[in-house]
Biopython code that builds the backbone (N, CA, C, O; Angstrom):
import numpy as np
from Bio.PDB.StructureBuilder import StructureBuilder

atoms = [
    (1, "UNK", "N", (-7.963, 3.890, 19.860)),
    (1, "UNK", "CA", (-7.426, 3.837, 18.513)),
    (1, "UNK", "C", (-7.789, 2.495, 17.871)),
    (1, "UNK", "O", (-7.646, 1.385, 18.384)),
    (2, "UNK", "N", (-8.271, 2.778, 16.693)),
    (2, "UNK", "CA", (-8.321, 1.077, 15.662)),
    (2, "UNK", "C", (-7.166, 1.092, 14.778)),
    (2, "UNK", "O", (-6.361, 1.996, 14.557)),
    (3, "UNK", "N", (-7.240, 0.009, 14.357)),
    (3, "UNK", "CA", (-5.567, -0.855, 12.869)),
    (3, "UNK", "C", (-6.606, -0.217, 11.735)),
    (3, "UNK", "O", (-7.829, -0.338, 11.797)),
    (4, "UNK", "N", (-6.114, 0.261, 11.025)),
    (4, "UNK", "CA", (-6.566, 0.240, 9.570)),
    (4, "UNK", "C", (-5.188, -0.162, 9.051)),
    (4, "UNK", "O", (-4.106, -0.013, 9.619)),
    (5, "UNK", "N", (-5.472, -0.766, 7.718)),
    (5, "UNK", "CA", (-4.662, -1.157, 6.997)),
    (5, "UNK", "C", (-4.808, -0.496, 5.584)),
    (5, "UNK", "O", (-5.848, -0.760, 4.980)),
    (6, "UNK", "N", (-3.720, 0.491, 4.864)),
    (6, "UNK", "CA", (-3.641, 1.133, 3.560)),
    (6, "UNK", "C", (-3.077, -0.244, 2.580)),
    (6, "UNK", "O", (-2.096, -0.921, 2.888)),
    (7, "UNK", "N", (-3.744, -0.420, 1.623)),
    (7, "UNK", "CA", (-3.691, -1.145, 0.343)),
    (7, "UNK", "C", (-3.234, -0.475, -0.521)),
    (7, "UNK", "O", (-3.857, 0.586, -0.566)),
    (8, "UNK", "N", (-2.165, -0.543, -1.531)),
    (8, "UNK", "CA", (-1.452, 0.557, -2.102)),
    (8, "UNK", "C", (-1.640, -0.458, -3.510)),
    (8, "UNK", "O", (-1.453, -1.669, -3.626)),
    (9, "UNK", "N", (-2.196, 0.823, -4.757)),
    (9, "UNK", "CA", (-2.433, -0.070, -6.069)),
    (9, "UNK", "C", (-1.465, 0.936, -7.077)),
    (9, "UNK", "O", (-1.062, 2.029, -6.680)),
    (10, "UNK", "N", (-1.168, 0.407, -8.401)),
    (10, "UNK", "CA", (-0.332, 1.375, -9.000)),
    (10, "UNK", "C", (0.608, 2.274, -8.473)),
    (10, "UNK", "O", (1.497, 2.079, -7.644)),
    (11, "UNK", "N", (0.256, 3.358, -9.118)),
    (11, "UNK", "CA", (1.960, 4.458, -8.554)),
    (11, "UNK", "C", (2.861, 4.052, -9.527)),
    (11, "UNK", "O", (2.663, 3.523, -10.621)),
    (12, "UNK", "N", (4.174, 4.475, -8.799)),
    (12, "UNK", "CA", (5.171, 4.085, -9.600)),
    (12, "UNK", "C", (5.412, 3.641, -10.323)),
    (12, "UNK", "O", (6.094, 3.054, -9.483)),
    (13, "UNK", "N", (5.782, 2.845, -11.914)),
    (13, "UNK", "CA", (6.245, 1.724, -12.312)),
    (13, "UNK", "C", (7.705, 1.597, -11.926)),
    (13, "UNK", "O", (8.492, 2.393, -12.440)),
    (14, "UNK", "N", (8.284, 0.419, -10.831)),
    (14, "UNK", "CA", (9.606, 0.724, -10.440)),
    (14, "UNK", "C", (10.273, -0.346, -11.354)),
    (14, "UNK", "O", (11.466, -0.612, -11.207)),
    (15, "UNK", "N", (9.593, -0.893, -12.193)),
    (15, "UNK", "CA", (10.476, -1.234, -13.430)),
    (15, "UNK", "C", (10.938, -0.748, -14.276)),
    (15, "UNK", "O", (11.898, -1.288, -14.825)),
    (16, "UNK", "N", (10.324, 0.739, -14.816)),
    (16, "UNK", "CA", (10.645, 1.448, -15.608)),
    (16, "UNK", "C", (11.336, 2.778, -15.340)),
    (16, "UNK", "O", (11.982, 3.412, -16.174)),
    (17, "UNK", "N", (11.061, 3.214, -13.725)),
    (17, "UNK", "CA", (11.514, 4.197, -13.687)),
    (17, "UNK", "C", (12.736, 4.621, -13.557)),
    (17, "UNK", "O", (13.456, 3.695, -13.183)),
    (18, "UNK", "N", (13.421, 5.817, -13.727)),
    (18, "UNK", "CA", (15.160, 5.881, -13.743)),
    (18, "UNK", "C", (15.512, 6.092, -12.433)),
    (18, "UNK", "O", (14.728, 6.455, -11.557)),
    (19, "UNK", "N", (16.869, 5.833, -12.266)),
    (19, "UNK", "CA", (16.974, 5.632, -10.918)),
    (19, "UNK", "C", (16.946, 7.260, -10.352)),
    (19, "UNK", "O", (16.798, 7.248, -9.130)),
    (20, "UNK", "N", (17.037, 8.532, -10.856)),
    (20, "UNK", "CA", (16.400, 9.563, -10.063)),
    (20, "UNK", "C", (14.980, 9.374, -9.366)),
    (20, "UNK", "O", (14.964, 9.280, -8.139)),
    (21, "UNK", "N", (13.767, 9.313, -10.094)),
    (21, "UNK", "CA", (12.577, 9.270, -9.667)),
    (21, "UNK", "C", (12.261, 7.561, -8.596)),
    (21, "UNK", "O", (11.342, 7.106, -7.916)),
    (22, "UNK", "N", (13.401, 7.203, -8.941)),
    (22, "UNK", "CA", (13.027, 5.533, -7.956)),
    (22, "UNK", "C", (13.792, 6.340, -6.466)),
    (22, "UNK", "O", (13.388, 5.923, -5.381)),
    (23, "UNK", "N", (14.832, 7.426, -6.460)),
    (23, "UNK", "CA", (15.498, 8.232, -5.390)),
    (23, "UNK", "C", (14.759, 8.725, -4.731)),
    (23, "UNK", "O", (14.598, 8.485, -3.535)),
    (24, "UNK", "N", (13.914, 9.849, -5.681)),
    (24, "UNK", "CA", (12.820, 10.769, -5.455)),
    (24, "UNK", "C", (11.827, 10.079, -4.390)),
    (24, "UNK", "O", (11.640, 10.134, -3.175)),
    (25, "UNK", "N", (11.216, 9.302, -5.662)),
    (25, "UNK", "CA", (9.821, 8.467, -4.567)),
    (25, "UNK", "C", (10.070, 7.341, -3.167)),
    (25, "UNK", "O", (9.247, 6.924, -2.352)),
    (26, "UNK", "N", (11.528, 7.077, -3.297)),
    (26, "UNK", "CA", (11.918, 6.524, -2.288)),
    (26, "UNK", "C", (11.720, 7.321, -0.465)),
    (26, "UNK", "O", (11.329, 7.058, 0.672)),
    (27, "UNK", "N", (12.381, 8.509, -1.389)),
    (27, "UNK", "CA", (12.399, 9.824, -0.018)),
    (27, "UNK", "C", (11.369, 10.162, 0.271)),
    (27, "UNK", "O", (11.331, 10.531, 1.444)),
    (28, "UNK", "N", (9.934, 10.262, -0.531)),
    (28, "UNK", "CA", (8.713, 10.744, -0.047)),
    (28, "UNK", "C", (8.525, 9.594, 0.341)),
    (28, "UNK", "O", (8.479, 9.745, 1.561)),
    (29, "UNK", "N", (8.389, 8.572, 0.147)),
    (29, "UNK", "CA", (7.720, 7.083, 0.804)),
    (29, "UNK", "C", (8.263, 7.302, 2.376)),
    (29, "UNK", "O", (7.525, 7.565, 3.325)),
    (30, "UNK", "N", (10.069, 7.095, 2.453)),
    (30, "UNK", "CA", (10.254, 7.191, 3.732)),
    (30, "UNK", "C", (10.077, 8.453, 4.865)),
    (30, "UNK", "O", (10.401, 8.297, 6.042)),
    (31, "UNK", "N", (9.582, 9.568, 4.399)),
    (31, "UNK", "CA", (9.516, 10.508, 5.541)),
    (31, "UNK", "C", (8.301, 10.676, 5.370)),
    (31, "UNK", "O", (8.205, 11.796, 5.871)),
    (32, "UNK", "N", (7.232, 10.405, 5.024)),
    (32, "UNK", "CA", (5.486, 9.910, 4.945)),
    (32, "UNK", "C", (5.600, 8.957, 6.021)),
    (32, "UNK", "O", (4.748, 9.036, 6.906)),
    (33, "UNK", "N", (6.424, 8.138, 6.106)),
    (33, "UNK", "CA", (6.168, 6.588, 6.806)),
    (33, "UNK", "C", (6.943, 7.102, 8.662)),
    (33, "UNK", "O", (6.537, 6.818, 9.789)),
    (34, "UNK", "N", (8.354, 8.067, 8.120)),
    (34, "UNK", "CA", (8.743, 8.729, 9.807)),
    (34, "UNK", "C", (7.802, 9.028, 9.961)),
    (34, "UNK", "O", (7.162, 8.290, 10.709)),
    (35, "UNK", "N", (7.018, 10.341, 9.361)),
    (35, "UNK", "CA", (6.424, 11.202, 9.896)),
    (35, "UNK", "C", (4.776, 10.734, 10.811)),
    (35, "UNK", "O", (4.192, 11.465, 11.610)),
    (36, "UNK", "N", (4.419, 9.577, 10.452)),
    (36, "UNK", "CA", (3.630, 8.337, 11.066)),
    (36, "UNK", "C", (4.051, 7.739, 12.252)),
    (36, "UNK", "O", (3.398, 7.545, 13.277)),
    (37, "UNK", "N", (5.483, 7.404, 11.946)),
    (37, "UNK", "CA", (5.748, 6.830, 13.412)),
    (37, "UNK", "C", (6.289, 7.574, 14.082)),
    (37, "UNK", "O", (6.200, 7.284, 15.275)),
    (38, "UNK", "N", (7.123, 8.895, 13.751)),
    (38, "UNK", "CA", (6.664, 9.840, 14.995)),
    (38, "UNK", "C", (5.718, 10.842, 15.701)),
    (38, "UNK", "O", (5.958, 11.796, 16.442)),
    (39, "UNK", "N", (3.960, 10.040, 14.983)),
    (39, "UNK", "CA", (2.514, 10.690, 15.573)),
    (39, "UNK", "C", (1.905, 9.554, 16.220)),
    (39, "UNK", "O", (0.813, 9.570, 16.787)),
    (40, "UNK", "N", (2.992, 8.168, 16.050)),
    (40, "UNK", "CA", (2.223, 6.897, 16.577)),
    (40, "UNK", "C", (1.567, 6.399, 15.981)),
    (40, "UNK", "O", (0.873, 5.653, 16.673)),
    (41, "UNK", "N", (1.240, 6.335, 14.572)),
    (41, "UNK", "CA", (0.020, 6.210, 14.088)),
    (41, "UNK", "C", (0.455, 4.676, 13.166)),
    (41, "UNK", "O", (-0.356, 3.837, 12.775)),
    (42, "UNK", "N", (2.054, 4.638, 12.973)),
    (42, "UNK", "CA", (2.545, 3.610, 12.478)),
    (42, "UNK", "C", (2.337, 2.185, 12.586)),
    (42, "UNK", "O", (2.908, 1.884, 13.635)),
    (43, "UNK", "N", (1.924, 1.325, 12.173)),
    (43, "UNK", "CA", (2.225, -0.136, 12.847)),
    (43, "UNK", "C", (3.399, -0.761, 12.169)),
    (43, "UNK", "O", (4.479, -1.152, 12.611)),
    (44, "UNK", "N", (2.845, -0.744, 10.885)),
    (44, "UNK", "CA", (3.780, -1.656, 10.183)),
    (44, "UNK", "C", (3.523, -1.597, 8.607)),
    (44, "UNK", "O", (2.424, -1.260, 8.167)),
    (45, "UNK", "N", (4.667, -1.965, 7.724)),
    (45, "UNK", "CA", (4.002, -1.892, 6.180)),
    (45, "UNK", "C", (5.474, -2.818, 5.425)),
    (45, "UNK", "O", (6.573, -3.081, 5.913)),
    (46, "UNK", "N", (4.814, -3.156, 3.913)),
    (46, "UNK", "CA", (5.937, -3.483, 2.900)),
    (46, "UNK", "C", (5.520, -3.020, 1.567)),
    (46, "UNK", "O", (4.396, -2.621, 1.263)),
    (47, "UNK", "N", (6.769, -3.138, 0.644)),
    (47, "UNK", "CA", (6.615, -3.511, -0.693)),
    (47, "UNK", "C", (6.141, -5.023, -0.970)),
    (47, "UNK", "O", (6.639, -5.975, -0.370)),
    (48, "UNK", "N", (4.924, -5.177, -2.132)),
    (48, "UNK", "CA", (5.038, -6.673, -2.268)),
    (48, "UNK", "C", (5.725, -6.755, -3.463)),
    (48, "UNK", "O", (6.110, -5.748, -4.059)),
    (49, "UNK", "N", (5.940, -8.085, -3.927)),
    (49, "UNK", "CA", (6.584, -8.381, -5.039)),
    (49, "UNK", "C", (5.200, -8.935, -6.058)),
    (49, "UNK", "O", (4.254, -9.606, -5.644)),
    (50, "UNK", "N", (5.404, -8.440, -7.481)),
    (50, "UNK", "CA", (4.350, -9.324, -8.388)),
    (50, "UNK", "C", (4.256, -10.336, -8.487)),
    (50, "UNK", "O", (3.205, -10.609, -9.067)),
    (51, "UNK", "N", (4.929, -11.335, -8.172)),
    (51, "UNK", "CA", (5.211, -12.389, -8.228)),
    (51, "UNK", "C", (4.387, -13.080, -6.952)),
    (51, "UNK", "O", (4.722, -12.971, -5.772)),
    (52, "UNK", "N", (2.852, -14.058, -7.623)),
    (52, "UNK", "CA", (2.013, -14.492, -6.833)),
    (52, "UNK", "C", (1.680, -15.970, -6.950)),
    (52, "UNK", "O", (2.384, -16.703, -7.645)),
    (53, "UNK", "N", (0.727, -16.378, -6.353)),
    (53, "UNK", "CA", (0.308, -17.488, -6.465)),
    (53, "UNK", "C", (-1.324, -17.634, -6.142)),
    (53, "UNK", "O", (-1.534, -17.201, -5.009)),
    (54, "UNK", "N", (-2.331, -18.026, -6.673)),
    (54, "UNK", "CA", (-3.928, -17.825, -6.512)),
    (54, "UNK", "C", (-4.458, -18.923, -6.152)),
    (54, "UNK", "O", (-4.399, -19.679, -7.122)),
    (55, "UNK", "N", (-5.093, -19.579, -5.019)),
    (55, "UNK", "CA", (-5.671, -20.209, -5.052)),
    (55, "UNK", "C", (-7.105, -20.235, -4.822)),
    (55, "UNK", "O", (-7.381, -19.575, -3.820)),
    (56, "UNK", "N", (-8.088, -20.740, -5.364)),
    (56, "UNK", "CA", (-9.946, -20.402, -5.727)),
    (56, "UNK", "C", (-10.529, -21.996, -5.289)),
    (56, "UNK", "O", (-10.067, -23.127, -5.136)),
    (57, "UNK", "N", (-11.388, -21.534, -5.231)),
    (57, "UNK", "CA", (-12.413, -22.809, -4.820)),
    (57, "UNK", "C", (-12.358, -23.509, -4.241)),
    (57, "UNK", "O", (-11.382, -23.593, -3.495)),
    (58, "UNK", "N", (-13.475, -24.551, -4.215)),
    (58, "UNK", "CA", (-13.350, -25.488, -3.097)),
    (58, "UNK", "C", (-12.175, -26.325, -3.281)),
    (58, "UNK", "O", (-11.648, -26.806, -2.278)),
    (59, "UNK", "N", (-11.588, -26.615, -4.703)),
    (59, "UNK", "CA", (-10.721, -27.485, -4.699)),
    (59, "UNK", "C", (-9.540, -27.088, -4.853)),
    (59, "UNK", "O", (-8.628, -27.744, -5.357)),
    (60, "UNK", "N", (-9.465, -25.717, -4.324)),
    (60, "UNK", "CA", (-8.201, -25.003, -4.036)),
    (60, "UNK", "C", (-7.578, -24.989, -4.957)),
    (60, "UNK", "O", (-6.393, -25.294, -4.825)),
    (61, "UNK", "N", (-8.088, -24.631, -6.297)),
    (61, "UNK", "CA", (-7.127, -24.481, -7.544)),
    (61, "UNK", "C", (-5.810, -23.909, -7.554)),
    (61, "UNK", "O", (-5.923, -22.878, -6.891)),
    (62, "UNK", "N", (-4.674, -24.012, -7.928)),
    (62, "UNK", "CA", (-3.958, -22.833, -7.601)),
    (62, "UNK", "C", (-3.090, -22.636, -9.113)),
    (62, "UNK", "O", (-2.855, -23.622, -9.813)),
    (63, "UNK", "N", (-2.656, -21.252, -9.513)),
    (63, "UNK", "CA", (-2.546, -20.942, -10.615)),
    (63, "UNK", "C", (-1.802, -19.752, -10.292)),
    (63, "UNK", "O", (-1.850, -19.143, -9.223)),
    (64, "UNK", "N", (-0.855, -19.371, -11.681)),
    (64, "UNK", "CA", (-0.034, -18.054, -11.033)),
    (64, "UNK", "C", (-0.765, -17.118, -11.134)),
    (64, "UNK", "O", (-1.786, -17.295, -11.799)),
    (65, "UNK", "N", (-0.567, -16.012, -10.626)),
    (65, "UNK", "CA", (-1.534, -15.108, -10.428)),
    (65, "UNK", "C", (-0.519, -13.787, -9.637)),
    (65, "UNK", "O", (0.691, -13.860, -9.424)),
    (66, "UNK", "N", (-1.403, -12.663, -9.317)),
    (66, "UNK", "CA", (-2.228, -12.607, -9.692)),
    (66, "UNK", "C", (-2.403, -11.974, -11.275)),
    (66, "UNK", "O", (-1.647, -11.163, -11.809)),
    (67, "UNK", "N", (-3.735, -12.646, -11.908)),
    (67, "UNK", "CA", (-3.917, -11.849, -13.314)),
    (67, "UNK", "C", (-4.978, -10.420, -13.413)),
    (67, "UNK", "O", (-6.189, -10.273, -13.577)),
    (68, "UNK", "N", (-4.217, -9.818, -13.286)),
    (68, "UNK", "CA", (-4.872, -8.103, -13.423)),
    (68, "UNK", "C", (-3.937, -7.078, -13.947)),
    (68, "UNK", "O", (-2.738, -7.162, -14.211)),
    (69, "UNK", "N", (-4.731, -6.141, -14.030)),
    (69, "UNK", "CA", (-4.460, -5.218, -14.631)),
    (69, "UNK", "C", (-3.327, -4.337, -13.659)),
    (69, "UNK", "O", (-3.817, -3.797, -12.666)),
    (70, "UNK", "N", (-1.612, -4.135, -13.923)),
    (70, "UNK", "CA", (-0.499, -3.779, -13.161)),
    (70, "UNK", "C", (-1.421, -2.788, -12.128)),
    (70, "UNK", "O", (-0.920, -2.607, -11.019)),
    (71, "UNK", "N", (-2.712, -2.140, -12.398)),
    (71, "UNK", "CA", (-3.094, -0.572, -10.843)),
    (71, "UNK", "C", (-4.106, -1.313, -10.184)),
    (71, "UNK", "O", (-4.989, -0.954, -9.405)),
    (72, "UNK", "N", (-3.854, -2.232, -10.573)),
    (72, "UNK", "CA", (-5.153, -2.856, -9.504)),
    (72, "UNK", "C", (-4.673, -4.244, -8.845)),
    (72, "UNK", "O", (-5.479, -4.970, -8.262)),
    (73, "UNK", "N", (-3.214, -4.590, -8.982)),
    (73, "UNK", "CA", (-2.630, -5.646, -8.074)),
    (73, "UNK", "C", (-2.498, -4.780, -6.846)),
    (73, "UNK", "O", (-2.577, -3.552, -6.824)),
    (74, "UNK", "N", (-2.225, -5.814, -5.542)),
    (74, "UNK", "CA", (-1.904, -4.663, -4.732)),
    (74, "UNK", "C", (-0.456, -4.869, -4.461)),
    (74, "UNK", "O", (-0.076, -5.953, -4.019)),
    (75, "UNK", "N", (0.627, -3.604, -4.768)),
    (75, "UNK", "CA", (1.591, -3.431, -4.774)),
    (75, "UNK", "C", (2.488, -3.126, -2.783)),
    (75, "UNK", "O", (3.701, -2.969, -2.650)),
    (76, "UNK", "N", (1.526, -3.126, -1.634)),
    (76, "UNK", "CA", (2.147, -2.873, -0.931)),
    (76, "UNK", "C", (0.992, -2.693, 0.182)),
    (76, "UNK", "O", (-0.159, -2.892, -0.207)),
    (77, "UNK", "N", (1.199, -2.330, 1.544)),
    (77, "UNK", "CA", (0.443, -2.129, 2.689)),
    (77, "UNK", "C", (1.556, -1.018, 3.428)),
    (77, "UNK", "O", (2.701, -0.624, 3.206)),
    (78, "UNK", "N", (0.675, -0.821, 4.253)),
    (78, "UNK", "CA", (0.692, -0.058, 5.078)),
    (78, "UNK", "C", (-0.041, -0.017, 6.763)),
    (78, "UNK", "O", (-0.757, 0.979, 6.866)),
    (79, "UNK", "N", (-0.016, -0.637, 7.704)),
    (79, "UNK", "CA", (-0.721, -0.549, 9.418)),
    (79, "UNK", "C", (-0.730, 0.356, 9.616)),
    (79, "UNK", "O", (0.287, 0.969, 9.290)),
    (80, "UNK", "N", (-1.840, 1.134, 10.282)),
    (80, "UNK", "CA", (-1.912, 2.489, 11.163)),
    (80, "UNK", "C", (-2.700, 1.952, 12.112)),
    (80, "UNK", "O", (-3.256, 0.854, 12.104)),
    (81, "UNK", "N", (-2.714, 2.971, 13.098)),
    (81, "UNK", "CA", (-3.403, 3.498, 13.958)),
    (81, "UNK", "C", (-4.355, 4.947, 13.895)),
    (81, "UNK", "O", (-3.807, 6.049, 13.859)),
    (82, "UNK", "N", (-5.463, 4.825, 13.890)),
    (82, "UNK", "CA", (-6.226, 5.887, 13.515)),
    (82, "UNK", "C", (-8.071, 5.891, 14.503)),
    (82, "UNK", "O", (-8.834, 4.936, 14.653)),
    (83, "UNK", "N", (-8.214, 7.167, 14.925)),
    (83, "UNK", "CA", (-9.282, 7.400, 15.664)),
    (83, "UNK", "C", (-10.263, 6.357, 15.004)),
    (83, "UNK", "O", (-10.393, 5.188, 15.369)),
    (84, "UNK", "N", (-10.858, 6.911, 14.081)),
    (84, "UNK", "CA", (-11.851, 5.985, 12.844)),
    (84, "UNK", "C", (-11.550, 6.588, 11.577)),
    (84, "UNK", "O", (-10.846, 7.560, 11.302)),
    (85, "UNK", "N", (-12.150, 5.901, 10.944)),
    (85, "UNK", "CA", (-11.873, 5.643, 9.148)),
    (85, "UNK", "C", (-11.920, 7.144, 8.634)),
    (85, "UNK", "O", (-11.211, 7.460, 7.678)),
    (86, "UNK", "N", (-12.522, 7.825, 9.088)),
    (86, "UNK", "CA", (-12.308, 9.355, 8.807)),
    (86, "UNK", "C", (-10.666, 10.101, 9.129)),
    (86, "UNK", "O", (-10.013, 10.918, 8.481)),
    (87, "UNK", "N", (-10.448, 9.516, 10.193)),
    (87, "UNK", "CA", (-9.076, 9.972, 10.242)),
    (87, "UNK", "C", (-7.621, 8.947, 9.645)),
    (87, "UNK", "O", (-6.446, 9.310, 9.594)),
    (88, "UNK", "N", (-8.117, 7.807, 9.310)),
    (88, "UNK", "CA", (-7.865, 6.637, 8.450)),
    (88, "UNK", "C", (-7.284, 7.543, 6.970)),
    (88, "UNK", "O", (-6.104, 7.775, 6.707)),
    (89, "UNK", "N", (-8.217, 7.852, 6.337)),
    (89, "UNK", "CA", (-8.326, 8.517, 5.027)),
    (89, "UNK", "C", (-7.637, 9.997, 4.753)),
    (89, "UNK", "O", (-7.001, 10.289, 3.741)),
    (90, "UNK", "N", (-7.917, 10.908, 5.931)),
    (90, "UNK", "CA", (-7.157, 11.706, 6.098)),
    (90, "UNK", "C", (-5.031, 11.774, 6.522)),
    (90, "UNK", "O", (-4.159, 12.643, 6.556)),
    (91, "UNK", "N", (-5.143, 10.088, 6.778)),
    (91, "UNK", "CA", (-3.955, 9.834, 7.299)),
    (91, "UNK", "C", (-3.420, 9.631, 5.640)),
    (91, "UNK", "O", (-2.722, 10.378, 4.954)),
    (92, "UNK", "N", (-3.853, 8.721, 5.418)),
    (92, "UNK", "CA", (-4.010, 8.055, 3.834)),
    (92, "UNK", "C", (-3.644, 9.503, 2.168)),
    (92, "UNK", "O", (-3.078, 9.630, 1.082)),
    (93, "UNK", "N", (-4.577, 10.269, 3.275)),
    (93, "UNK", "CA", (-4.325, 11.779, 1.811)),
    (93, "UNK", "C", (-2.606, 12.133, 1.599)),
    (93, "UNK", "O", (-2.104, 12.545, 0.553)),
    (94, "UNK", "N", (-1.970, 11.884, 2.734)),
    (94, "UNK", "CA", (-0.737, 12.146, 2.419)),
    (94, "UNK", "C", (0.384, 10.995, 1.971)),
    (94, "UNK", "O", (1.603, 11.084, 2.114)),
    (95, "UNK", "N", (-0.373, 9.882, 1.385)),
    (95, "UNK", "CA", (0.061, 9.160, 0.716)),
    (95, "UNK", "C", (1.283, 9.260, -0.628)),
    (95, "UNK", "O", (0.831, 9.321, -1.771)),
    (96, "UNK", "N", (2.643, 9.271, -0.450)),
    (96, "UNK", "CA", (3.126, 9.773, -1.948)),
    (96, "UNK", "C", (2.855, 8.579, -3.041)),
    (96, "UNK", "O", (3.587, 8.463, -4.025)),
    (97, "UNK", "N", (1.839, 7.772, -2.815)),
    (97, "UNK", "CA", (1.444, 6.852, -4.438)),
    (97, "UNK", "C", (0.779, 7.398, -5.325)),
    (97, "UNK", "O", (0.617, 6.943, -6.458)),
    (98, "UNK", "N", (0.036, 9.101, -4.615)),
    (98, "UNK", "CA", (-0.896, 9.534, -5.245)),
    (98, "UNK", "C", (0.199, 10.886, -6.428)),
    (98, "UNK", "O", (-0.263, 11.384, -7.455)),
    (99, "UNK", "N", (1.291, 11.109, -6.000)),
    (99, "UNK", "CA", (2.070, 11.194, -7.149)),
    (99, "UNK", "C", (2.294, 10.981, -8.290)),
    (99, "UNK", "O", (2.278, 11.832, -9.180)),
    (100, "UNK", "N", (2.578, 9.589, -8.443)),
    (100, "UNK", "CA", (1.648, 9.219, -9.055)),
    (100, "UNK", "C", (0.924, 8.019, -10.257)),
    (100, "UNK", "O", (1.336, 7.132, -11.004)),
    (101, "UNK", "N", (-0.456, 8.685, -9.858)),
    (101, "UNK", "CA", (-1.927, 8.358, -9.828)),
    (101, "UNK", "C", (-2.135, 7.157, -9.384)),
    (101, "UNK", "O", (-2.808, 6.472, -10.154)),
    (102, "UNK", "N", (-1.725, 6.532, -8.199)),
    (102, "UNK", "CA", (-1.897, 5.424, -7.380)),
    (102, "UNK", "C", (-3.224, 5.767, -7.104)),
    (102, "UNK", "O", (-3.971, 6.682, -7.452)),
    (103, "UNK", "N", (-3.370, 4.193, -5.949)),
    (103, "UNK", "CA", (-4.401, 4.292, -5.218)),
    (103, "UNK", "C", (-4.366, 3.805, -4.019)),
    (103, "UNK", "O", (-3.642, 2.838, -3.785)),
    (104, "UNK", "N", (-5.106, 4.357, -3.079)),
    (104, "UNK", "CA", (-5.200, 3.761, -1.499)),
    (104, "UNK", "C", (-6.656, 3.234, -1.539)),
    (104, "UNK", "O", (-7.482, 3.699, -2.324)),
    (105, "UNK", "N", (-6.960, 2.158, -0.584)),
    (105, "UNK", "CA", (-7.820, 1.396, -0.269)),
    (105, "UNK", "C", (-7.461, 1.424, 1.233)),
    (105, "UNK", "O", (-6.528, 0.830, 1.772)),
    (106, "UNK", "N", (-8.618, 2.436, 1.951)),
    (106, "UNK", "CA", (-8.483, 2.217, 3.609)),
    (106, "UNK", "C", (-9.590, 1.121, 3.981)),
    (106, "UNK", "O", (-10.700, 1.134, 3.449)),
    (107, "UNK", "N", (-9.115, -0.050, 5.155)),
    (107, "UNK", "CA", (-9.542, -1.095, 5.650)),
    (107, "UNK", "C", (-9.062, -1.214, 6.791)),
    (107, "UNK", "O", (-7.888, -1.370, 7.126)),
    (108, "UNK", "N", (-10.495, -1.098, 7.741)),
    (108, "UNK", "CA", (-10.574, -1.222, 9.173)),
    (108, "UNK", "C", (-10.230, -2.619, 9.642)),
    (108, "UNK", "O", (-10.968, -3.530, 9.269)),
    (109, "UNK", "N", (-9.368, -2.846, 10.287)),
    (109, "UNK", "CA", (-8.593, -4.585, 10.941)),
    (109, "UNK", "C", (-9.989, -4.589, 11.567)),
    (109, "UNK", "O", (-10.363, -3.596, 12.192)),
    (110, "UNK", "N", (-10.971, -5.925, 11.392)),
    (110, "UNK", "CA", (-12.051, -6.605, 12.219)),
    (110, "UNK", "C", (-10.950, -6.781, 13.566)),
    (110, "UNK", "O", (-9.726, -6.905, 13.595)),
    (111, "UNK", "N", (-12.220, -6.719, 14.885)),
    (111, "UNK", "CA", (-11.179, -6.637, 15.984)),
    (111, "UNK", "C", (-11.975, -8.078, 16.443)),
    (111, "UNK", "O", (-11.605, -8.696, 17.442)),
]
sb = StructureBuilder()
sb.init_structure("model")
sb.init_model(0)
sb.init_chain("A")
sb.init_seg("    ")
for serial, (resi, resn, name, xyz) in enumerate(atoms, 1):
    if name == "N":
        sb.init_residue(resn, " ", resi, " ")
    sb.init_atom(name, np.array(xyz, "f"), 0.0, 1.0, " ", f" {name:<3s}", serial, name[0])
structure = sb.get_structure()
């Protein structure tokens, strides 16, 4: 088995949403995430917060950040365990960010 790591962009806005659909997507998030760790496939994951800090260059600029566009920060991770990236992605399809219109970014952990 290899680590891939799911990168989670957009989805939700959980600033805006009412607290039914923050209920809703709560419950698909958590039995997506059982249903992982009882196939083993789980490692580990969070919510991040927007609230960043950037640092660039050689002289280590640092500036708040990050500045992008709210579906293309990354809002969260996800660790698995997965044969290879084919079964990575297939793990990934049952993602509830794609509810919706999130995005996953699968990335193989360098070993």
């Amino acid at each position: 088995m290899k680590e891939y790591v799911l990168l989670f962009r957009g989805g939700l806005d959980f600033q805006n949403a009412s607290a039914e659909q923050l209920q809703k997507a709560m419950e698909k998030w958590k039995n997506w995430i059982d249903e992982l760790a009882k196939a083993g496939k789980f490692s580990s994951g969070q919510r991040l917060n927007k609230n960043a800090m950037v640092m660039t260059g050689t002289n280590r600029q640092l500036s708040d950040g990050p500045y992008a566009e709210g579906k293309e920060i990354v809002g969260g991770f996800v660790a698995i365990k997965a044969v290879d990236i084919d079964n990575a992605v297939e793990i990934a399809n049952g993602c509830p960010i794609f509810d919706h219109n999130g995005i996953v970014e699968v990335r193989e952990v360098a070993s």
